[in-house]
C-alpha positions in Angstrom: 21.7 -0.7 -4.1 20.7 2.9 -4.1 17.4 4.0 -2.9 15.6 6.8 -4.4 12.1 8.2 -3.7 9.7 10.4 -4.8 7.5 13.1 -3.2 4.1 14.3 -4.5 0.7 15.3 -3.4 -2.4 13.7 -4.0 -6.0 14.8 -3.2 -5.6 12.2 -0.1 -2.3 13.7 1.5 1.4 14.1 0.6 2.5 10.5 -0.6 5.9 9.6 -0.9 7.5 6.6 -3.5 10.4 4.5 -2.9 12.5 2.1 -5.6 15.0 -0.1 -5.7 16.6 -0.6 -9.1 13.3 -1.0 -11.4 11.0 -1.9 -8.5 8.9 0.3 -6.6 9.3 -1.1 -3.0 6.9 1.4 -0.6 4.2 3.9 -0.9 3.4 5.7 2.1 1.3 8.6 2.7 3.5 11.7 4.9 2.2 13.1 8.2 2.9 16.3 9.5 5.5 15.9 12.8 5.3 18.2 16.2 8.0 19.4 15.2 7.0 20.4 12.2 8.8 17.7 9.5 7.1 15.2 7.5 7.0 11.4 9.1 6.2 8.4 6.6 3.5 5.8 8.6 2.6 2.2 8.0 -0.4 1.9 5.2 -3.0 0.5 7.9 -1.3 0.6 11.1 -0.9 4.0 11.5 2.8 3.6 13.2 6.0 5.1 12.2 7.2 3.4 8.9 10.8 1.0 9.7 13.9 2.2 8.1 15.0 -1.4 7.6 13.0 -4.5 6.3 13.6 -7.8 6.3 13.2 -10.3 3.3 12.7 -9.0 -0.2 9.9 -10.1 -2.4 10.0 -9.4 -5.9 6.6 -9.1 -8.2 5.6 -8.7 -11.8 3.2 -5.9 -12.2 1.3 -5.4 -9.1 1.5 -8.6 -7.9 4.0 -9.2 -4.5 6.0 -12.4 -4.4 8.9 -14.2 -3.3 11.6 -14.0 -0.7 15.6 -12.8 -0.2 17.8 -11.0 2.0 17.9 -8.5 4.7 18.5 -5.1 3.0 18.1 -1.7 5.3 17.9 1.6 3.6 21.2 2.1 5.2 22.9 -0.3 2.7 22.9 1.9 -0.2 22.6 5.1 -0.8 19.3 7.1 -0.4 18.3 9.5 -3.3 15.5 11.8 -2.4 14.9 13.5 -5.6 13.1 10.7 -8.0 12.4 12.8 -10.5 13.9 11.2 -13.1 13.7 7.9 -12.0 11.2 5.9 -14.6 9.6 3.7 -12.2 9.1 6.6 -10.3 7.6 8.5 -12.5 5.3 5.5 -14.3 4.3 5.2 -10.5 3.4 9.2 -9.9 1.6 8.9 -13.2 -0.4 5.7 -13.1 -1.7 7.6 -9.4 -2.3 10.7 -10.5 -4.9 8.5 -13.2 -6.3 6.2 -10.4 -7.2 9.4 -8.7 -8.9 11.4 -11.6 -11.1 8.1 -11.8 -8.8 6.5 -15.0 -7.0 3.6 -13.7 -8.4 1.0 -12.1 -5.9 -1.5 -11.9 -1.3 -0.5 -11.2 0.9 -2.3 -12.9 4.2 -0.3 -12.0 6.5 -3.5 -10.8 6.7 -3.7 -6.8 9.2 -5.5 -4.8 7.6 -5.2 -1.7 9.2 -7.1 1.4 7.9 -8.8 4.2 7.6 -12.4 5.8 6.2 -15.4 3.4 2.5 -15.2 5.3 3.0 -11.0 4.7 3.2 -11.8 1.0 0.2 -14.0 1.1 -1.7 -11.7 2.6 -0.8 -8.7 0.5 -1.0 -11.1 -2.9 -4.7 -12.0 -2.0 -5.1 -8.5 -1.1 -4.5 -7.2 -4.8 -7.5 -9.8 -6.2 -9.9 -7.9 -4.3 -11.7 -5.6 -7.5 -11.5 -2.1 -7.7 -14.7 -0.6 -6.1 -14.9 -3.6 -4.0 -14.1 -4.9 -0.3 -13.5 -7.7 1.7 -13.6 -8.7 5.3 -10.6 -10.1 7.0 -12.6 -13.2 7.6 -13.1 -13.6 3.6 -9.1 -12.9 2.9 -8.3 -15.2 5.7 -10.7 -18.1 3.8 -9.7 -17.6 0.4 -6.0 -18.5 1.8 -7.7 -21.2 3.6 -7.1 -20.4 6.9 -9.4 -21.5 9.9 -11.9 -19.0 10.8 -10.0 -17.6 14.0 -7.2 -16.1 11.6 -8.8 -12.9 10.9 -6.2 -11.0 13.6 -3.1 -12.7 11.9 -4.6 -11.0 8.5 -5.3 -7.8 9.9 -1.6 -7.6 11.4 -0.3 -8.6 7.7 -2.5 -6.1 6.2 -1.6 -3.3 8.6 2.1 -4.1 7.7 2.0 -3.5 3.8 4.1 -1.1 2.8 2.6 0.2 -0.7 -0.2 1.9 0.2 -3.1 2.0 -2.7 -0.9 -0.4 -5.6 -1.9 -3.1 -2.6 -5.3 -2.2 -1.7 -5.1 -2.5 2.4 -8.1 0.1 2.2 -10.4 -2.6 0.3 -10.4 -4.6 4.1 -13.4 -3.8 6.2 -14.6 -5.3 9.0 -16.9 -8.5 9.5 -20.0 -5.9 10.5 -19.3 -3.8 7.2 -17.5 -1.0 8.7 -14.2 0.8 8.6 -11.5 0.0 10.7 -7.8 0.9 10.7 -5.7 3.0 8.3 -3.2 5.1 8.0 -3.8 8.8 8.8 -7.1 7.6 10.0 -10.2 6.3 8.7 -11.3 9.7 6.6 -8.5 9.1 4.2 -9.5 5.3 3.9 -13.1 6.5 3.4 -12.6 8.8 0.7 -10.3 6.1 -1.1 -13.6 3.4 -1.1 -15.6 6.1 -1.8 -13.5 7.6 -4.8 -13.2 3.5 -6.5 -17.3 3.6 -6.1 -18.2 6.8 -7.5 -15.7 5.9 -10.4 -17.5 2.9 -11.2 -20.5 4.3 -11.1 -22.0 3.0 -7.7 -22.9 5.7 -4.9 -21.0 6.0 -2.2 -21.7 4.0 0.7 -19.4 5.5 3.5 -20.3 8.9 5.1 
């Protein structure tokens, strides 16, 4: 299946889209390299994005479920202009309105992949309200987990690969502060920040 993505910038950093068919499988903010190219990173872990991924999980609206195959973007052919690619564009749009303040909740369709516990993790991740956070205590409860499971969510969490559609940047830590996030924790501020100010609460991280 052919793999086409999208480029654009966003008052957070360049961003870049990725979809399968009609499914938008990553989001990814781009970092400048040493060298002087672009490098797509992991949404909360900070590390170089994979180039392959194992399972597939298929989702209606912004919602990430279910499980397949190995696929690697070596499989099919890679596309880089997205253009004209509808869920890439519906995607670039319905950003472009959560960052002027307008959209609140995504409902281009993902097919985000990633183990059965990922998918869990990233499904309970995208219940947690706009303008709102969670520890990874609370999202290791609410999948009723023991209390000790707060690592293995953090891991999942720092593993997602659509940045934003599956709000990683919602998950704080137990003592109310930020921790971990792509591109560092000013970008993950600004993102809480922008959801609070846009429903009409102060913002509560300098």
């Amino acid at each position: 299946m052919t793999i086409t993505t999208l480029t654009f910038d966003s008052p957070v950093g360049r961003m870049e889209l990725v979809a399968e068919g009609g499914a938008l499988t990553r989001a990814h903010f781009l970092v400048e390299t040493a060298e002087g190219g672009s490098q797509a990173v992991d949404n909360a872990s900070g590390v170089a994005a994979p180039t392959g991924w194992a399972g597939d999980a298929v989702a209606t609206g912004s919602r990430a479920a279910g499980a397949g195959a190995h696929r690697s973007a070596a499989a099919g052919g890679i596309r880089p202009d997205g253009s004209s690619h509808g869920v890439l564009q519906e995607a670039q749009r319905q950003f472009e309105a959560y960052f002027a303040g307008k959209l609140r909740e995504f409902t281009v369709p993902l097919a985000a992949r990633g183990t059965p516990f990922q998918r869990r993790v990233w499904e309970e991740l995208t219940s947690i309200p706009f303008g709102t956070t969670a520890s990874y205590g609370q999202i290791a409860a609410r999948l009723g987990m023991p209390p000790g499971a707060s690592r293995a969510v953090g891991t999942a969490n720092g593993a997602n690969p659509v940045a934003i559609i599956v709000p990683c940047h919602r998950v704080i830590g137990a003592n109310g502060k930020l921790v971990g996030y792509a591109g560092g924790l000013d970008r993950k501020r600004r993102l809480l920040n922008l959801e609070l100010t846009s429903s009409g609460q102060a913002a509560l991280f300098a």
